[in-house]
C-alpha positions as CSV (number, residue, x, y, z in Angstrom):
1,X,-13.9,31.4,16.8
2,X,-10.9,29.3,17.1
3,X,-7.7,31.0,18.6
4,X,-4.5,31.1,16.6
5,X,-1.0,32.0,18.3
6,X,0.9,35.1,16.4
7,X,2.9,32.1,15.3
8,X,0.9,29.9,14.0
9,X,-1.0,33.1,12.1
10,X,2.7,33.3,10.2
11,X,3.3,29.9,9.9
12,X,-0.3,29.5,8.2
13,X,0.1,32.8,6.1
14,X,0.9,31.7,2.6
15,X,-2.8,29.6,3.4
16,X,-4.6,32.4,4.9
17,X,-4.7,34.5,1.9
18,X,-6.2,32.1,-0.6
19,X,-10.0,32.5,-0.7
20,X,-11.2,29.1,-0.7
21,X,-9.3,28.7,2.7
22,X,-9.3,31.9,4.6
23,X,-9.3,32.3,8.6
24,X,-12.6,30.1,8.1
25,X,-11.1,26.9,6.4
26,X,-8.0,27.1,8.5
27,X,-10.1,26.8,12.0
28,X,-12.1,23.6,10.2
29,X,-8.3,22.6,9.8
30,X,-6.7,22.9,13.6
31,X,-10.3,21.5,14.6
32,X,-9.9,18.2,12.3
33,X,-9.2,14.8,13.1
34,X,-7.4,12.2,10.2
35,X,-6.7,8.8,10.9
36,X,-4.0,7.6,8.4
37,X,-3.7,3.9,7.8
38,X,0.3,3.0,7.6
39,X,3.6,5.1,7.8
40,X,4.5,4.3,4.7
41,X,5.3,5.3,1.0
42,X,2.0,6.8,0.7
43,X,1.5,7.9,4.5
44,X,4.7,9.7,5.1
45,X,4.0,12.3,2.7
46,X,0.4,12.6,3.7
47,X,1.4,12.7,7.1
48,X,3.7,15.2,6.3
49,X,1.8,17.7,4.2
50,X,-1.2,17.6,6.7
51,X,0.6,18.4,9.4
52,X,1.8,21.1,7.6
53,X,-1.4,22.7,6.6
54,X,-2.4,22.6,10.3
55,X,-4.8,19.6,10.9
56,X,-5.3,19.5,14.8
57,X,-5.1,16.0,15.1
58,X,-3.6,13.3,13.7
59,X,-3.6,9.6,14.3
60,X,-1.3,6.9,12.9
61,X,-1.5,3.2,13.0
62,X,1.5,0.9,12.1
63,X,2.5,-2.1,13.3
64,X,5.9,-2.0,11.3
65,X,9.1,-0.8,11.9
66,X,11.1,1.2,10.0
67,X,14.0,-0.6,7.5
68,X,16.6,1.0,5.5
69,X,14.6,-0.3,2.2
70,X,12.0,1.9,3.2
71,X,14.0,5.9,2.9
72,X,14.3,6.1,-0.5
73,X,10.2,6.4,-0.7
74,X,9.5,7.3,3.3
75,X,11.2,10.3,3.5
76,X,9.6,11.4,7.1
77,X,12.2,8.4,8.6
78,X,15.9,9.0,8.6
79,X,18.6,6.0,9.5
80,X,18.5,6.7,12.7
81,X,14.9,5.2,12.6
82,X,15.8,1.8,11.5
83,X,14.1,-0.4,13.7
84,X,11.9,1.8,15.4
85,X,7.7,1.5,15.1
86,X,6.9,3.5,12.4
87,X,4.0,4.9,14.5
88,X,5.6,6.3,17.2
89,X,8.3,7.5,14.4
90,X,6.1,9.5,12.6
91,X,4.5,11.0,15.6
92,X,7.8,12.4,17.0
93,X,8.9,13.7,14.0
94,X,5.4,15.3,13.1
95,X,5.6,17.6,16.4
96,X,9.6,18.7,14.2
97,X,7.8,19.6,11.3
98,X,4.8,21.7,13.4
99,X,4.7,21.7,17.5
100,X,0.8,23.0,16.9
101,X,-0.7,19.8,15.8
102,X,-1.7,16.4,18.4
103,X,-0.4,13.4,17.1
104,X,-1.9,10.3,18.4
105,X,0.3,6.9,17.3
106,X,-1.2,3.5,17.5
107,X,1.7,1.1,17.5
108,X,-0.1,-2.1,15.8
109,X,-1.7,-3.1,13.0
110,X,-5.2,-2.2,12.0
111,X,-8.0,-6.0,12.8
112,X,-11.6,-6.7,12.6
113,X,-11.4,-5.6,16.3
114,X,-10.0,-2.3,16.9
115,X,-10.9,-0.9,13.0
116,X,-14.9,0.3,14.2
117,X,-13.8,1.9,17.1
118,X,-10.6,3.8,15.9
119,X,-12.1,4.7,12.9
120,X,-15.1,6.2,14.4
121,X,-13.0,8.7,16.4
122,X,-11.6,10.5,13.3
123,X,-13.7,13.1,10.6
124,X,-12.0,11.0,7.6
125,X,-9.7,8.3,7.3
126,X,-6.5,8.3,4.7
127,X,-6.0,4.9,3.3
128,X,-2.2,4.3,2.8
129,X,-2.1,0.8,3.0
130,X,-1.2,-2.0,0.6
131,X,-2.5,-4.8,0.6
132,X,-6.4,-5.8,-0.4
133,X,-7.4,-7.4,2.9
134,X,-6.6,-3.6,5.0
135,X,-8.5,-1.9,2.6
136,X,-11.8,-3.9,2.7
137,X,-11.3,-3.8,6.1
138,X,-11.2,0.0,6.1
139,X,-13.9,0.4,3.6
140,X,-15.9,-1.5,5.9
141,X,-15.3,0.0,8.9
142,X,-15.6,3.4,7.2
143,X,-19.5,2.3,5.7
144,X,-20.3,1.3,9.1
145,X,-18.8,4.5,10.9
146,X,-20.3,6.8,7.9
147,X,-16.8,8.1,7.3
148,X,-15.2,8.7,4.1
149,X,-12.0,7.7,3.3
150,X,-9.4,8.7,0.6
151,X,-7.6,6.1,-1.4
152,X,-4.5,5.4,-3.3
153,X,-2.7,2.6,-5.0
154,X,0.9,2.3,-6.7
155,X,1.7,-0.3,-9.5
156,X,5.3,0.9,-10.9
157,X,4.8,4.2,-12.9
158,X,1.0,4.4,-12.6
159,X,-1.2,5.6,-9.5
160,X,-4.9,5.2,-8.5
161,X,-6.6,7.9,-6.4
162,X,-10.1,8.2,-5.6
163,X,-12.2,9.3,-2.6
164,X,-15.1,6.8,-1.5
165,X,-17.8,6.5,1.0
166,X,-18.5,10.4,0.7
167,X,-22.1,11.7,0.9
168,X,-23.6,8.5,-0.3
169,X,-21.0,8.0,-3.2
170,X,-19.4,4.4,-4.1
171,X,-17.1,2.3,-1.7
172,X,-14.6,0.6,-2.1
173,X,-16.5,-2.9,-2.7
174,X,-18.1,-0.8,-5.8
175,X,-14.2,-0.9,-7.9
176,X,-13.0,-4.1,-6.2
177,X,-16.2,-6.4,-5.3
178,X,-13.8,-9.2,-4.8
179,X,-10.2,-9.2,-3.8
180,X,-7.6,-11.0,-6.2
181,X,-5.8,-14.3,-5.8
182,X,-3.3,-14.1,-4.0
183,X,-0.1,-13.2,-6.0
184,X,-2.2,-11.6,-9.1
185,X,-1.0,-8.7,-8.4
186,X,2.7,-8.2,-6.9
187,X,3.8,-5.9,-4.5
188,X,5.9,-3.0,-4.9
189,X,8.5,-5.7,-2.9
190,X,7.9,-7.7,-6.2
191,X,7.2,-4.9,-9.2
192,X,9.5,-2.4,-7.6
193,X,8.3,1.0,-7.2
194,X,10.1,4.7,-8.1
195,X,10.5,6.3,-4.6
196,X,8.7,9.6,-6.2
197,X,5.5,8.1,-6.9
198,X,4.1,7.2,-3.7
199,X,5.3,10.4,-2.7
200,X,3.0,12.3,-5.1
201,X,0.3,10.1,-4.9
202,X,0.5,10.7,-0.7
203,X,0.5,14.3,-1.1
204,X,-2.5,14.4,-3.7
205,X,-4.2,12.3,-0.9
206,X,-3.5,14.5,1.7
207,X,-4.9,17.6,-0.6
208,X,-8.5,15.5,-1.1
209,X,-9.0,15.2,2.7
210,X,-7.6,19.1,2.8
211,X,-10.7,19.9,0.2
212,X,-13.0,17.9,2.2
213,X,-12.5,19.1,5.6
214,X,-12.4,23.0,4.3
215,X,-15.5,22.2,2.2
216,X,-14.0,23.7,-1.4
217,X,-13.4,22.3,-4.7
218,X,-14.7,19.0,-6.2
219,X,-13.5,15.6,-4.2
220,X,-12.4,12.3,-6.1
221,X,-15.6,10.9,-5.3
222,X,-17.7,9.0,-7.9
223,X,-14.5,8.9,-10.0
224,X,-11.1,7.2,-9.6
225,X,-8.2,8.8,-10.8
226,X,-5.2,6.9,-13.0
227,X,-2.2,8.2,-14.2
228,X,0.6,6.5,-15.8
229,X,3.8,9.4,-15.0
230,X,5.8,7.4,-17.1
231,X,3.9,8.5,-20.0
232,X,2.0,11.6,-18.5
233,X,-1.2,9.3,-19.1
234,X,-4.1,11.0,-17.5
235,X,-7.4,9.4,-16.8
236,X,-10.7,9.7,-15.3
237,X,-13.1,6.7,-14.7
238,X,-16.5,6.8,-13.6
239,X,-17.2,4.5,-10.6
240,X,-21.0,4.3,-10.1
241,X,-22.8,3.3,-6.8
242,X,-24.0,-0.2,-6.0
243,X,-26.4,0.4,-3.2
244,X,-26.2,-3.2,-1.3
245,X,-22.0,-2.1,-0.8
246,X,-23.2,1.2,1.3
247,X,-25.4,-2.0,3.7
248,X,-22.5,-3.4,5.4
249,X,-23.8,-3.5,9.0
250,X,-20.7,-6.0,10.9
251,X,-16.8,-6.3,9.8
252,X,-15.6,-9.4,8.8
253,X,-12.0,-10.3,7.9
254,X,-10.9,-10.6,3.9
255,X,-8.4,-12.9,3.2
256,X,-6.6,-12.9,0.3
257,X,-6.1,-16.6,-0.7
258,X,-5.3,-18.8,-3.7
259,X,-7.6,-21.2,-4.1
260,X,-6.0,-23.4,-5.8
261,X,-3.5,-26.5,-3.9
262,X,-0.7,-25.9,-2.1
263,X,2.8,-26.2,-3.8
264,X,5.5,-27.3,-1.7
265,X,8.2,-25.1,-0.3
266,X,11.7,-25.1,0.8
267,X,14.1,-23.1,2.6
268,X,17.8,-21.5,1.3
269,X,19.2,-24.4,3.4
270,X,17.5,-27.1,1.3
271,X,17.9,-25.3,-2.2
272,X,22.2,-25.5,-1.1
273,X,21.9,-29.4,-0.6
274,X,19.7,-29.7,-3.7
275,X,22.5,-27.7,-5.7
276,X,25.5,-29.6,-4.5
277,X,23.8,-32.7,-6.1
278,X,22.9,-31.7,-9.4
279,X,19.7,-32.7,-9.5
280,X,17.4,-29.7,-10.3
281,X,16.6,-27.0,-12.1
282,X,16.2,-23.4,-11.0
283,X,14.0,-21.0,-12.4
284,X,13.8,-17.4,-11.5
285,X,10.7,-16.1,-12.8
286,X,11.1,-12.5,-11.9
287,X,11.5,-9.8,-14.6
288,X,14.8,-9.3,-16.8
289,X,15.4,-5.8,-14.5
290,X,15.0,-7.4,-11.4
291,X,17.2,-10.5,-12.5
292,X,19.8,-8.0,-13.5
293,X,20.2,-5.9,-10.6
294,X,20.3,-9.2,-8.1
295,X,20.8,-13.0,-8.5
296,X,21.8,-15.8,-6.7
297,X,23.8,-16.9,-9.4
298,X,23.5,-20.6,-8.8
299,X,23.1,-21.1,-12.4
300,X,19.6,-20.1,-12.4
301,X,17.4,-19.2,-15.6
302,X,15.6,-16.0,-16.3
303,X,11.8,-17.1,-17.6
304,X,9.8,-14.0,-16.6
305,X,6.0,-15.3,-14.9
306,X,4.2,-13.9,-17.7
307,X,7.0,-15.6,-20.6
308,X,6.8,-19.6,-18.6
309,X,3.8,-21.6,-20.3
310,X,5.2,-20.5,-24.1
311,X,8.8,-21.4,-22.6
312,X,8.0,-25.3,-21.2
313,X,9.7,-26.6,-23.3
314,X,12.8,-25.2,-21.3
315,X,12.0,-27.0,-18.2
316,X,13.5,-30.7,-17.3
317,X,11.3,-33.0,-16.0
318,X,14.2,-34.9,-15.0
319,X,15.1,-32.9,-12.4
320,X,13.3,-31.2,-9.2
321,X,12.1,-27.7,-10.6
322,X,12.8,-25.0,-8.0
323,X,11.1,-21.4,-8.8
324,X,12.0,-18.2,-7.3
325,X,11.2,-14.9,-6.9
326,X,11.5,-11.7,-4.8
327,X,9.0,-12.8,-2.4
328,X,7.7,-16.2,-3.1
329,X,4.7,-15.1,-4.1
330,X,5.1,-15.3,-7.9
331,X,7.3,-18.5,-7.8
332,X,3.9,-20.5,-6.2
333,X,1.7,-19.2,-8.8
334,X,4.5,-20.7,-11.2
335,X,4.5,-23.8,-9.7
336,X,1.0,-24.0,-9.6
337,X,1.0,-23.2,-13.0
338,X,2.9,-25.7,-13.8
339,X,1.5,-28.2,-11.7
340,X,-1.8,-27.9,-13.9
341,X,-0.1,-28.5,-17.1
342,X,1.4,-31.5,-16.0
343,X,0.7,-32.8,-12.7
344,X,3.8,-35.3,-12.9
345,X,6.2,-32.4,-12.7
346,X,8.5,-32.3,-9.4
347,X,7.8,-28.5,-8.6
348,X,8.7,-26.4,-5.7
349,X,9.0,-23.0,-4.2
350,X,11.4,-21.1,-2.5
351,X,10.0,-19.5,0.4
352,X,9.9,-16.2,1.0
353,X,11.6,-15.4,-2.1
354,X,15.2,-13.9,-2.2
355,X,14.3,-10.7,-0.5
356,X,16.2,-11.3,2.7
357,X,19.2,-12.9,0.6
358,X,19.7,-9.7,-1.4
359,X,19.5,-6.8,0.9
């Protein structure tokens, strides 16, 4: 029987007393081990909320640091944090919120090399990661390691939860087989994201790998999750197993590419000369919202990515044709875009987007 301090009996009190938990599910708890992948909107609050409930160990890998963009949806960093790893961070402030867990930080980003053997030191693995190329690298490492891992994803209002590799249920590979093109789908740098929806989804993550270490209730597994809180949309989708994804015996990178050529891109310093002679046109392709709440206001045009092939007729190809975006990301796919419809057309990108410019 696992020993509790008089202290962490109260502290663990309001737990104690349910009976799908008891004295039992608590030890499972303080005996656990979670691995969450990323400090970030969706790991903070996971990382929160299981040290909370008592998990005996948890490890955190991040290779970021903390920025001020990051508070209003990573509310385990303060100010103060800015700059710091967001590893360590999260570490230090997880012995604040409960001096009976072990926090173990990894300072660095999670690679074909070190995935197998971190992942196989933990019960279960919390995915808060985001970007496709981390989370088939996860999934695989998880098949191989037989350890499940609990999933989440954030696009604006809506959220996707679902638990895979778990008793012999779908992976990941089973809902995504093959990752997108590269700028199909934008990241919450690029769609924006309300600072209270990775917080919820984070915590509903944390509760699935609560019901799976304790051994109660019925996990997300076989069945992914979506709901739009916008609209209080609720929805459960049935994920069946294909058996050659659960064969994955070696770990091999993902890269999420665009296949198609490569548009030219130019720097902030090279958009000013352009400018100062008149001779292109600049085309912001983010959404109305985004255009509003920051611009460059060099006599750009609004033409939202989804709105640009009905709207060519707009374009002068006269000039140079310069997109932007918040990223980059979504200005090449323009230009690409464009490129295909008429190959003659002087199109470039500005790289990196005006993400740096506008914070």
């Amino acid at each position: 029987m696992t020993a509790f301090s008089k202290e962490e009996l109260e502290r663990y009190s309001r737990q104690l007393i349910l009976p799908e938990l008891g004295r039992a599910g608590q030890e499972k708890l303080k005996q656990a081990r979670v691995l969450v992948i990323g400090a970030g909107g969706l790991g903070c609050p996971a990382l929160q909320y299981l040290a909370g409930a008592g998990v005996g160990t948890i490890g955190v890998i991040d290779g970021d640091t903390v920025a001020v963009s990051n508070l209003h949806r990573q509310l385990l960093f303060t100010r103060e944090d800015a700059g710091k790893n967001k590893a360590l961070a999260a570490v230090e402030k997880l012995y604040s919120i409960n001096p009976f867990i072990q926090g173990k930080a990894f300072p660095f980003f999670l690679d074909a090399d070190n995935a197998r053997p971190l992942i196989s030191d933990y019960d279960l693995v919390i995915d808060g990661s985001d970007n496709f190329s981390t989370r088939y690298l996860v999934n695989d490492a998880c098949v191989i390691s037989g350890k499940p891992f609990i999933y989440a994803a954030l696009h604006k209002f809506e959220l996707q939860l679902a638990v895979f590799n778990w008793k012999e249920g779908p992976t990941y590979r089973c809902l995504y087989p093959d990752p997108p093109a590269e700028g199909e789908m934008p990241s919450c740098a690029e769609a924006g994201v309300i600072g209270v929806l990775p917080g919820l989804a984070g915590i509903m993550q944390a509760l699935e790998a609560i019901k799976l270490i304790i051994g109660t209730g019925r996990p997300l597994s076989g069945q992914l999750l979506i709901m739009d809180l916008l609209n209080h949309h609720r929805q459960l989708v049935t994920l069946p197993l294909v058996p050659e994804n659960r064969e994955i015996k070696s770990i091999h990178p993902v890269q999420v590419n665009c296949k198609p050529g490569n548009v030219p891109e130019i720097d902030i310093q090279q958009l000013e000369k352009w400018l100062a002679g008149d001779l292109l046109q600049l085309i912001d392709v983010r959404s109305p919202a985004e255009f509003e709440a920051f611009r460059l206001n060099k006599g750009e045009i609004n033409l939202p990515l989804d709105q640009l092939e009905s709207h060519r007729h707009l374009l002068d190809p006269g000039k140079r044709i310069v997109f932007l975006c918040q990223t980059g990301s979504r200005s090449k796919k323009a230009a690409r875009l464009l490129k295909t419809v008429n190959e003659r057309l002087r199109v470039f990108s500005l790289k990196n987007g005006i993400s740096n410019l506008s914070g």
